[in-house]
PyMOL Python script that loads the backbone (N, CA, C, O; Angstrom):
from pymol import cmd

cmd.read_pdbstr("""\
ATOM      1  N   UNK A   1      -7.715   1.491  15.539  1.00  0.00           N
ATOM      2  CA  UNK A   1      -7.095   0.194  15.652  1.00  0.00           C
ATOM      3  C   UNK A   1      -7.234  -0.293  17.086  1.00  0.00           C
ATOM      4  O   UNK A   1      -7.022   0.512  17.993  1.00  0.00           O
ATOM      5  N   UNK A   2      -7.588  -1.611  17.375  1.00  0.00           N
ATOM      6  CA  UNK A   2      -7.182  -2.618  18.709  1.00  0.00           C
ATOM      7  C   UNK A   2      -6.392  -1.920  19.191  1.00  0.00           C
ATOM      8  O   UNK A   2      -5.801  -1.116  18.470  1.00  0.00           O
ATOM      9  N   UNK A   3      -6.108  -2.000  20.630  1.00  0.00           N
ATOM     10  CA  UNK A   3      -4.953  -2.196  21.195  1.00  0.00           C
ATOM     11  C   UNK A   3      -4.815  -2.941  22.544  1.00  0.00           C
ATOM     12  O   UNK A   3      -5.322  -2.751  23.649  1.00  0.00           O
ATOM     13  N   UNK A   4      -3.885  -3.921  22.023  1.00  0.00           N
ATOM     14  CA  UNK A   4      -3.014  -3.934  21.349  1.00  0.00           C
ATOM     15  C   UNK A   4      -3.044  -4.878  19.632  1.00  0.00           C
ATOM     16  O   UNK A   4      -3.326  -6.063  19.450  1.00  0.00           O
ATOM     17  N   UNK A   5      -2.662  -3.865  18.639  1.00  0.00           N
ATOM     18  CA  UNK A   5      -2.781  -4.994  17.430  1.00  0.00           C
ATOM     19  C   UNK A   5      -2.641  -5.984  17.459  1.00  0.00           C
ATOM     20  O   UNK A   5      -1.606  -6.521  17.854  1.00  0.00           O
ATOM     21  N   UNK A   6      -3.827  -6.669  16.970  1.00  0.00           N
ATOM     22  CA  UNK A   6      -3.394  -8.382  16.540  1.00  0.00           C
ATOM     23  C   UNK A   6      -1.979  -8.617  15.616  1.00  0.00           C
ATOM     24  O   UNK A   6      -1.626  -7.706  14.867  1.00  0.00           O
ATOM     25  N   UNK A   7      -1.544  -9.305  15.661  1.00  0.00           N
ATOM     26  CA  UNK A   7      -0.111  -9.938  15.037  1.00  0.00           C
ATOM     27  C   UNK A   7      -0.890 -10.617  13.677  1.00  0.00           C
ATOM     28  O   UNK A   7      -1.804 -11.429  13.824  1.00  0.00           O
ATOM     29  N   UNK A   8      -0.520 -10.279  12.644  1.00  0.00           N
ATOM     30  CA  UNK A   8      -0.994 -10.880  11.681  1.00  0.00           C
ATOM     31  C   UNK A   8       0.556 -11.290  10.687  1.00  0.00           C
ATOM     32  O   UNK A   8       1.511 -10.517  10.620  1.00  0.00           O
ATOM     33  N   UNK A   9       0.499 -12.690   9.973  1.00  0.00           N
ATOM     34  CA  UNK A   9       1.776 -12.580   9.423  1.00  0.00           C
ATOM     35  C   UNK A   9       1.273 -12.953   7.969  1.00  0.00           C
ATOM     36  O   UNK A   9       1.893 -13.809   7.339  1.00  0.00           O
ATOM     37  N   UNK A  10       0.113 -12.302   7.395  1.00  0.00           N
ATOM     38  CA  UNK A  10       0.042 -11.604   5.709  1.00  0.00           C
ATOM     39  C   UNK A  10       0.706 -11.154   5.063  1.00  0.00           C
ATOM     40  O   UNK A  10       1.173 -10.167   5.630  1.00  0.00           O
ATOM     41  N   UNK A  11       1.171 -11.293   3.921  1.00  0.00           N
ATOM     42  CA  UNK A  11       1.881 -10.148   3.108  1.00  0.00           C
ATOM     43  C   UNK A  11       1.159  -8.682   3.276  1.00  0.00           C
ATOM     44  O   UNK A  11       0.090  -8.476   3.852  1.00  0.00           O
ATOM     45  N   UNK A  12       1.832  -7.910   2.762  1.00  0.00           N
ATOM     46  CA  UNK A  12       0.861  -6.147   3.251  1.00  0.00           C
ATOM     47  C   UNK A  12       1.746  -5.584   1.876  1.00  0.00           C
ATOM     48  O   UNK A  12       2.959  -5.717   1.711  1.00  0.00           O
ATOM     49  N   UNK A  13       0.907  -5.009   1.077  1.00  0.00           N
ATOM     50  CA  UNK A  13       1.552  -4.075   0.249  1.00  0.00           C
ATOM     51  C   UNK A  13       0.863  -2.801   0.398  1.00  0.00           C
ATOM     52  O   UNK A  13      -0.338  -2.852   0.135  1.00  0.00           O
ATOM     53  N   UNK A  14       1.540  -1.144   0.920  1.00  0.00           N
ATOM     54  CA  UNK A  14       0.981  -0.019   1.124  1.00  0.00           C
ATOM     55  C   UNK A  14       0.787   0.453  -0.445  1.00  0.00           C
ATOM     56  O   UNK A  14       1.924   0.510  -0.913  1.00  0.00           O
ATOM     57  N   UNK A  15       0.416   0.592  -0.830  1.00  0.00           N
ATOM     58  CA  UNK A  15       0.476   1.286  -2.344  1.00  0.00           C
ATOM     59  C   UNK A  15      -0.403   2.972  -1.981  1.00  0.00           C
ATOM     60  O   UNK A  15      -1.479   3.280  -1.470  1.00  0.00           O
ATOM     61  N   UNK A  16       0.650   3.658  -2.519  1.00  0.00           N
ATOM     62  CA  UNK A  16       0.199   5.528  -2.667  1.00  0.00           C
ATOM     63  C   UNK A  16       0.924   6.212  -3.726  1.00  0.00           C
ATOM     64  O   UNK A  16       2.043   5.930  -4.155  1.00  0.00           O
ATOM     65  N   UNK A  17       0.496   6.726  -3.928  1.00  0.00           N
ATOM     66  CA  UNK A  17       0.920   7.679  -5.509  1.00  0.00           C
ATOM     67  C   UNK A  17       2.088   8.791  -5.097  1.00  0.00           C
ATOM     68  O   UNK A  17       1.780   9.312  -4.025  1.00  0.00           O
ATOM     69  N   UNK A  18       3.155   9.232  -5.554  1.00  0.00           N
ATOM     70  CA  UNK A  18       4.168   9.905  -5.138  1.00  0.00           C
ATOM     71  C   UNK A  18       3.234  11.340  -5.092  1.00  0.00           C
ATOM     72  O   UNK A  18       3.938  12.337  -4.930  1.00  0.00           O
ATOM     73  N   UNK A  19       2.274  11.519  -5.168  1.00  0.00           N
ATOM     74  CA  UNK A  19       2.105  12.942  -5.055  1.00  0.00           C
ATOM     75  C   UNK A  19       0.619  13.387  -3.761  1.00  0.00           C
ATOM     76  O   UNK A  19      -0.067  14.356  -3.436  1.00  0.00           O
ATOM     77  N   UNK A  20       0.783  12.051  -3.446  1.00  0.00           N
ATOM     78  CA  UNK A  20       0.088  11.833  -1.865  1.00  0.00           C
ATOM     79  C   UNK A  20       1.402  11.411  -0.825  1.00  0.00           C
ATOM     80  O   UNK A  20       1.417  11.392   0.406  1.00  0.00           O
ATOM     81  N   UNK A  21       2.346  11.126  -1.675  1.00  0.00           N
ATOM     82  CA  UNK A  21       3.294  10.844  -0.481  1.00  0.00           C
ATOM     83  C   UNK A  21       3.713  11.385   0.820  1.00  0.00           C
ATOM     84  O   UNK A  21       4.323  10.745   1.676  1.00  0.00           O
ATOM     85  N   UNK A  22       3.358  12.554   0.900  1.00  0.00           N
ATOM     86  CA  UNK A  22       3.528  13.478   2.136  1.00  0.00           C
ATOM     87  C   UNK A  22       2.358  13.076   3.234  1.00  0.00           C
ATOM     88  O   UNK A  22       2.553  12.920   4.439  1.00  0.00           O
ATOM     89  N   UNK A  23       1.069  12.940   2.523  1.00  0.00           N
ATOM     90  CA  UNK A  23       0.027  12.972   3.200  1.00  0.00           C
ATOM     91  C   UNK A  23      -0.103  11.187   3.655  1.00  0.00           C
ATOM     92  O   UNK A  23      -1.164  10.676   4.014  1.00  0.00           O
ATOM     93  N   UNK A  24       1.051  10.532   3.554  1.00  0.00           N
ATOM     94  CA  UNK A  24       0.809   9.200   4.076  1.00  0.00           C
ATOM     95  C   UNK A  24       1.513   8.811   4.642  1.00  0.00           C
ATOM     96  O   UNK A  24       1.552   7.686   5.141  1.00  0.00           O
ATOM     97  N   UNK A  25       2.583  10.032   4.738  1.00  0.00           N
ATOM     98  CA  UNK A  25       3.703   9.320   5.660  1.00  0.00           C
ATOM     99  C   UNK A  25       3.642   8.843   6.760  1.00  0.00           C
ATOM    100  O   UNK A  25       4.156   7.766   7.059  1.00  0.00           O
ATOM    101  N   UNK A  26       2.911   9.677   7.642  1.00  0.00           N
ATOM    102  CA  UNK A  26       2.636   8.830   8.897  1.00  0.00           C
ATOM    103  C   UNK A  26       2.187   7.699   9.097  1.00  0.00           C
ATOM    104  O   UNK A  26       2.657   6.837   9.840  1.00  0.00           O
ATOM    105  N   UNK A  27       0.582   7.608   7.971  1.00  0.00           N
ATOM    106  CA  UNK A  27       0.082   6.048   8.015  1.00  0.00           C
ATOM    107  C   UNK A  27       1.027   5.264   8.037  1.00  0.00           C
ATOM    108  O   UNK A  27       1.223   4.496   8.979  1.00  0.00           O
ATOM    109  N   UNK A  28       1.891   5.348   6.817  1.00  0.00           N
ATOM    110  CA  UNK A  28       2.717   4.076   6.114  1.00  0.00           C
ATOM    111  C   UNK A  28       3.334   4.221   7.252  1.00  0.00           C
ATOM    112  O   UNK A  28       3.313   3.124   7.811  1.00  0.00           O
ATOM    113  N   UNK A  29       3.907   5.044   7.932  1.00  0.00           N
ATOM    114  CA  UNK A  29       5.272   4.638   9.412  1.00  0.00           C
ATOM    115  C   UNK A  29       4.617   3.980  10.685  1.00  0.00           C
ATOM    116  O   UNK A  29       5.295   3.446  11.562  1.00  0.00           O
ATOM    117  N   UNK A  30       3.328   4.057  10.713  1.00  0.00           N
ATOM    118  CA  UNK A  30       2.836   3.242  11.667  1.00  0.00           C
ATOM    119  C   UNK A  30       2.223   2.167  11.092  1.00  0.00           C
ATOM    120  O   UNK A  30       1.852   1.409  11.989  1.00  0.00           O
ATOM    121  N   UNK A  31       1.929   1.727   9.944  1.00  0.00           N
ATOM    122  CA  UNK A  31       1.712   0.728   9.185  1.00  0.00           C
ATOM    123  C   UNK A  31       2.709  -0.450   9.291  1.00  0.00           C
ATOM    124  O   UNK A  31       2.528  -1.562   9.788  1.00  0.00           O
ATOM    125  N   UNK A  32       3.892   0.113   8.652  1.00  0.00           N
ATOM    126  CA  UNK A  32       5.494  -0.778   8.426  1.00  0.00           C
ATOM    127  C   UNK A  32       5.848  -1.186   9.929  1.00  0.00           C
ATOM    128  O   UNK A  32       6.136  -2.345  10.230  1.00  0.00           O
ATOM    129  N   UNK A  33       5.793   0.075  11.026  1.00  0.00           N
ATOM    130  CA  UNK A  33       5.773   0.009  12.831  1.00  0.00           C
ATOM    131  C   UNK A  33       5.584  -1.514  13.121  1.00  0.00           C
ATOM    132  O   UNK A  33       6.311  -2.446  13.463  1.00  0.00           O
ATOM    133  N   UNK A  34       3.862  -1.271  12.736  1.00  0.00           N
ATOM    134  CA  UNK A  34       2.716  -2.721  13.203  1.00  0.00           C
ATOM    135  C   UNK A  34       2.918  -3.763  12.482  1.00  0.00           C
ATOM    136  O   UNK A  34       3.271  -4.890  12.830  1.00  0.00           O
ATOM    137  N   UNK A  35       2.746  -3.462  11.741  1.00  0.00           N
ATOM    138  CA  UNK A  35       3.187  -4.883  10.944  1.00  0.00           C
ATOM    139  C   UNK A  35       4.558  -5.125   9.915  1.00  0.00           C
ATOM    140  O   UNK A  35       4.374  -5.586   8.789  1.00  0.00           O
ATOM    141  N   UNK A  36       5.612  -4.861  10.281  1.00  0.00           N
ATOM    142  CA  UNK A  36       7.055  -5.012   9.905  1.00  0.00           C
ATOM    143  C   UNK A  36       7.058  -5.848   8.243  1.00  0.00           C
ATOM    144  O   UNK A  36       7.874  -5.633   7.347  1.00  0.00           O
ATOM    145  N   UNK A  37       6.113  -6.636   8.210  1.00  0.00           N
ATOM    146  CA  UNK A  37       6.395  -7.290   6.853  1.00  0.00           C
ATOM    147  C   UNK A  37       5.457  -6.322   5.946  1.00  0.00           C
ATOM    148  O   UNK A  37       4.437  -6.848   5.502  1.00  0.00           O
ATOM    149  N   UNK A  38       5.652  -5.225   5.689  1.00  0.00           N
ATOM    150  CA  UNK A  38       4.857  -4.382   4.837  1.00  0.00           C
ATOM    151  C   UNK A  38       5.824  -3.817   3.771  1.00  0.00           C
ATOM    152  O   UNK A  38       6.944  -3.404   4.074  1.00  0.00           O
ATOM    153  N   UNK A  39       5.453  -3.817   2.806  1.00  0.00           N
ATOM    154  CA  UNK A  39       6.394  -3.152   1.473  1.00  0.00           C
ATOM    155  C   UNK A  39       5.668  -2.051   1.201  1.00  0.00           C
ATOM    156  O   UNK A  39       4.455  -2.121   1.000  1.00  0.00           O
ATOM    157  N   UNK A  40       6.400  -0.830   1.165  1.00  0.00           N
ATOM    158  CA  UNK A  40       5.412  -0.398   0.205  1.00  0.00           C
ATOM    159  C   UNK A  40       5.566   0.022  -1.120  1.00  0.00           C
ATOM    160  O   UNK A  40       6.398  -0.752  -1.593  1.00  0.00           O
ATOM    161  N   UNK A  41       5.293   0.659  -1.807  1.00  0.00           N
ATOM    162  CA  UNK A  41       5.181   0.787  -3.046  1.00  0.00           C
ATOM    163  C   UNK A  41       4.450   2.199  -3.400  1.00  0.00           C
ATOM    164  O   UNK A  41       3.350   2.585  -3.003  1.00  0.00           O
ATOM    165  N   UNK A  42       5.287   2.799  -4.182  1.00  0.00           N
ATOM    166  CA  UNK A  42       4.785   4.468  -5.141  1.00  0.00           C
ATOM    167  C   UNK A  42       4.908   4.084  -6.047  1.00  0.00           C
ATOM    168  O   UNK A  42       5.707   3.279  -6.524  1.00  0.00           O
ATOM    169  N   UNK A  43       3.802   4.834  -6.557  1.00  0.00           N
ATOM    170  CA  UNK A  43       3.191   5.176  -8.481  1.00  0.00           C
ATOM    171  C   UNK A  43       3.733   6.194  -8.438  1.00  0.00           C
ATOM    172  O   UNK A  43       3.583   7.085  -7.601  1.00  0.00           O
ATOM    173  N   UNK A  44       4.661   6.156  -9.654  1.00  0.00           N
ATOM    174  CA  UNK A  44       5.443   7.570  -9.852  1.00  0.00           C
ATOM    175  C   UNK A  44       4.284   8.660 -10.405  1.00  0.00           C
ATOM    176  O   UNK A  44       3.493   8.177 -11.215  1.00  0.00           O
ATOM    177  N   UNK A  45       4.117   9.920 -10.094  1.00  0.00           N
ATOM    178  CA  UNK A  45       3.360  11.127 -10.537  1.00  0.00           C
ATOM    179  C   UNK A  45       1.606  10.650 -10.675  1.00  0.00           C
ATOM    180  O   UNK A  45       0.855  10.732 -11.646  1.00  0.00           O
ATOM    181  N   UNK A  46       1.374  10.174  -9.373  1.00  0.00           N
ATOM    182  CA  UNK A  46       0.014   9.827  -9.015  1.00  0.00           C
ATOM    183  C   UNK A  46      -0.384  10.489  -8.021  1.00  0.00           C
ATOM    184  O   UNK A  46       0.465  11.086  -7.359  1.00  0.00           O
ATOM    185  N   UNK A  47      -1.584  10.552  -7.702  1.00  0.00           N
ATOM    186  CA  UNK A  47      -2.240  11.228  -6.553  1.00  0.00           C
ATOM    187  C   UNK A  47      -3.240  10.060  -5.856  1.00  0.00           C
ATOM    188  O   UNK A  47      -3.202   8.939  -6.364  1.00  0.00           O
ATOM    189  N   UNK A  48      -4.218  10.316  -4.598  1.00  0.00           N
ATOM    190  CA  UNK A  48      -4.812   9.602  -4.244  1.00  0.00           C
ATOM    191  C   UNK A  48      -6.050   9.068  -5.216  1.00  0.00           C
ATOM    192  O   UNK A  48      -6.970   9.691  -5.746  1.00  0.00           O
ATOM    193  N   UNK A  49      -5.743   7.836  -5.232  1.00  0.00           N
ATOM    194  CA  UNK A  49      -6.753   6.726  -5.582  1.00  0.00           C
ATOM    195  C   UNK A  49      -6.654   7.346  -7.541  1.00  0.00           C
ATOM    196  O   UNK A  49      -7.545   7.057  -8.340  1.00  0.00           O
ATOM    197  N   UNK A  50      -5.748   7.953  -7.821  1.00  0.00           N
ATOM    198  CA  UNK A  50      -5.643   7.259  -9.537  1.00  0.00           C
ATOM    199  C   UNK A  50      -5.337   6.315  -9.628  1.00  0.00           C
ATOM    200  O   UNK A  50      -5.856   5.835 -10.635  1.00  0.00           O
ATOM    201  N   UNK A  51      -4.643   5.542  -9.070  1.00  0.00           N
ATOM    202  CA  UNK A  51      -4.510   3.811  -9.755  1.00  0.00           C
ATOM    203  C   UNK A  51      -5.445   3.484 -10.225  1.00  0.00           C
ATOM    204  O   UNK A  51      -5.529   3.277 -11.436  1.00  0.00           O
ATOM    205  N   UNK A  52      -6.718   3.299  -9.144  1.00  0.00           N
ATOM    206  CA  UNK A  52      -7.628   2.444  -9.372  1.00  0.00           C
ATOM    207  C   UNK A  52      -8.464   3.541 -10.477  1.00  0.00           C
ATOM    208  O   UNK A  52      -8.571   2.993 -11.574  1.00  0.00           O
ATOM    209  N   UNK A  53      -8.767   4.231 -10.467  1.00  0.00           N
ATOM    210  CA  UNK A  53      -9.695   5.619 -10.944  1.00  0.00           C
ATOM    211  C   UNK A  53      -9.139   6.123 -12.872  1.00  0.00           C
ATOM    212  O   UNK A  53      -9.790   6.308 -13.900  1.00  0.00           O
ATOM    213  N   UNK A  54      -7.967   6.166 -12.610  1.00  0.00           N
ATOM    214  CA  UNK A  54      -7.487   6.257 -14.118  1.00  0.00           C
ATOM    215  C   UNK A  54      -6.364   5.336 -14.849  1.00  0.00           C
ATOM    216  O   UNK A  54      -5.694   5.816 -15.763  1.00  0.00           O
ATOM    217  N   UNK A  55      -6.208   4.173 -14.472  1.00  0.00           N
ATOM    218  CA  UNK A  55      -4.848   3.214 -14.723  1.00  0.00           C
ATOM    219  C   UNK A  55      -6.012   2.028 -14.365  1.00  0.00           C
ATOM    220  O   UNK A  55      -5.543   1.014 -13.847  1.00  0.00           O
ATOM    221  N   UNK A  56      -7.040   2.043 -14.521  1.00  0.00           N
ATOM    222  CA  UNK A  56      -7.383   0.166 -14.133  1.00  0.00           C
ATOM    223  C   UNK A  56      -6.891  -0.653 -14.716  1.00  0.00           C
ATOM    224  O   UNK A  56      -7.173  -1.778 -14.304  1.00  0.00           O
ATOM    225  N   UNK A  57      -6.083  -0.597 -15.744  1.00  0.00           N
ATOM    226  CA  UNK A  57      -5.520  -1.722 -16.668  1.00  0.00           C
ATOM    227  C   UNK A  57      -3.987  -2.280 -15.453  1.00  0.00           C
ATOM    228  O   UNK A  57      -3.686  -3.380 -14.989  1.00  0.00           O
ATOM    229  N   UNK A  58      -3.429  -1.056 -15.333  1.00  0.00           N
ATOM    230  CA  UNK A  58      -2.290  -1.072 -14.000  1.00  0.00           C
ATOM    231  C   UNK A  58      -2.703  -1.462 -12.786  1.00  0.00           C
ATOM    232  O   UNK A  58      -2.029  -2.073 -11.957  1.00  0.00           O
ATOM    233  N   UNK A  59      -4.073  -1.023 -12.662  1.00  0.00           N
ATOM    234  CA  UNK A  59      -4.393  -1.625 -11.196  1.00  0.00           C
ATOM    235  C   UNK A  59      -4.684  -2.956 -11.168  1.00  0.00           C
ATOM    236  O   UNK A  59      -4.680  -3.575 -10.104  1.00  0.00           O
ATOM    237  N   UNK A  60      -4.875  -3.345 -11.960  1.00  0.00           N
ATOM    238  CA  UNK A  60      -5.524  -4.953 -12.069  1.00  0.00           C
ATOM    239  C   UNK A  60      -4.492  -6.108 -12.103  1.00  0.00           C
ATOM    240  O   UNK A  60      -4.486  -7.162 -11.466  1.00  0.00           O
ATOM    241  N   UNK A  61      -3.320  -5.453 -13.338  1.00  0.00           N
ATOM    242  CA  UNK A  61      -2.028  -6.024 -12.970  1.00  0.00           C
ATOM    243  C   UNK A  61      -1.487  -6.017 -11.784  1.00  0.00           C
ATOM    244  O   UNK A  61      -1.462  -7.119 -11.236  1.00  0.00           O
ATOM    245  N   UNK A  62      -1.031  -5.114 -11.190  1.00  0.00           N
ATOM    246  CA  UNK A  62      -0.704  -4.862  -9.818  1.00  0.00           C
ATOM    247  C   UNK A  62      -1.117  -5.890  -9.022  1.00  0.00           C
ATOM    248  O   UNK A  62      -0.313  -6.735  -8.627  1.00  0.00           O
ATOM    249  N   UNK A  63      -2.664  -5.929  -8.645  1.00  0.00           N
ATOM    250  CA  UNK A  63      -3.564  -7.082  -7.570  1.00  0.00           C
ATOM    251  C   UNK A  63      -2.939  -8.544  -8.264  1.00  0.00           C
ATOM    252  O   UNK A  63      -2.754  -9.560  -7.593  1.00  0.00           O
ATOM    253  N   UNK A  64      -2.716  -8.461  -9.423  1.00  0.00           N
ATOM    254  CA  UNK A  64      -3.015  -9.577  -9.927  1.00  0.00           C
ATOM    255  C   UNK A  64      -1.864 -10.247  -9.708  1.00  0.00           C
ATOM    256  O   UNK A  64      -1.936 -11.466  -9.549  1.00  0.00           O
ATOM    257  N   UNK A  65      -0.450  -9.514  -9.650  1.00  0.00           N
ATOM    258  CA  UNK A  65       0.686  -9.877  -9.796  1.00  0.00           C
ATOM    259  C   UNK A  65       1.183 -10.043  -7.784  1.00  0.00           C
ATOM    260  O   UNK A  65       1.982 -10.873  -7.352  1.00  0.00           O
ATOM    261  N   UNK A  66       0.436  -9.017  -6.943  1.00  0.00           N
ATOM    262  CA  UNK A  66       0.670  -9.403  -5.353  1.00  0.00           C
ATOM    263  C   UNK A  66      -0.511 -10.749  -5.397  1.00  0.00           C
ATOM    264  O   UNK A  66      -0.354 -11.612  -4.533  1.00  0.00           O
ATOM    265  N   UNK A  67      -1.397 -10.881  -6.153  1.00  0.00           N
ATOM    266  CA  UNK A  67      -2.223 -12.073  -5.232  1.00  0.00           C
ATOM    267  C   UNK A  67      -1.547 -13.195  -5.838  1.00  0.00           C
ATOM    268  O   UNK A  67      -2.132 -14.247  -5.580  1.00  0.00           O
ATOM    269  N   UNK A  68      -0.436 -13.349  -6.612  1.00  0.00           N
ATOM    270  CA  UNK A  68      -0.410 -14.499  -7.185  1.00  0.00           C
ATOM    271  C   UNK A  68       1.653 -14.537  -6.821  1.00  0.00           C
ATOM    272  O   UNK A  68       2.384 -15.199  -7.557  1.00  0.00           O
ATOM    273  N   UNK A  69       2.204 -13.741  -5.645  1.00  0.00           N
ATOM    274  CA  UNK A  69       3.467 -13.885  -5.499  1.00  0.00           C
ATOM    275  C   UNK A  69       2.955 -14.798  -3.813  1.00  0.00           C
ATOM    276  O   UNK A  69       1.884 -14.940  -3.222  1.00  0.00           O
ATOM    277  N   UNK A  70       4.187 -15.177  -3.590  1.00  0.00           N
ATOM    278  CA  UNK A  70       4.457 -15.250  -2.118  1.00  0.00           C
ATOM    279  C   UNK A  70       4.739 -14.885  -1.216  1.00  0.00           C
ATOM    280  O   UNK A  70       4.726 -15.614  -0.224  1.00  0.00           O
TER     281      UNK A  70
END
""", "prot")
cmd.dss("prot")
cmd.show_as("cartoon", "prot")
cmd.util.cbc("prot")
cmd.orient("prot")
């Protein structure tokens, strides 16, 4: 990353699977850090990158439902 980060004021949704959750904690805490307007969001009993990999019907909803909120 820059430093110092650009200021961006995007929506940010972190999305990780509760069973990567350990292995992202840090990202997501310097994620939420940098950019404060970040939500994030767990898939209950997922691992890295099943959303997209075995749930595309969920993943598509998901995008579909952050690209179309405010």
């Amino acid at each position: 990353m820059p430093d110092p980060v650009p200021a961006v004021d995007t929506k940010i949704e972190y999305w990780y699977g509760e069973e990567e959750k350990k292995a992202r904690k840090e990202n997501l805490a310097y994620t939420c850090r940098v950019y404060p307007q970040t939500v994030a969001k767990e898939f209950k009993g997922l691992a890295h990158a099943e959303l997209v990999l075995m749930f595309p019907e969920l993943f598509y909803e998901e995008v579909t439902r952050f690209m179309e909120t405010e």
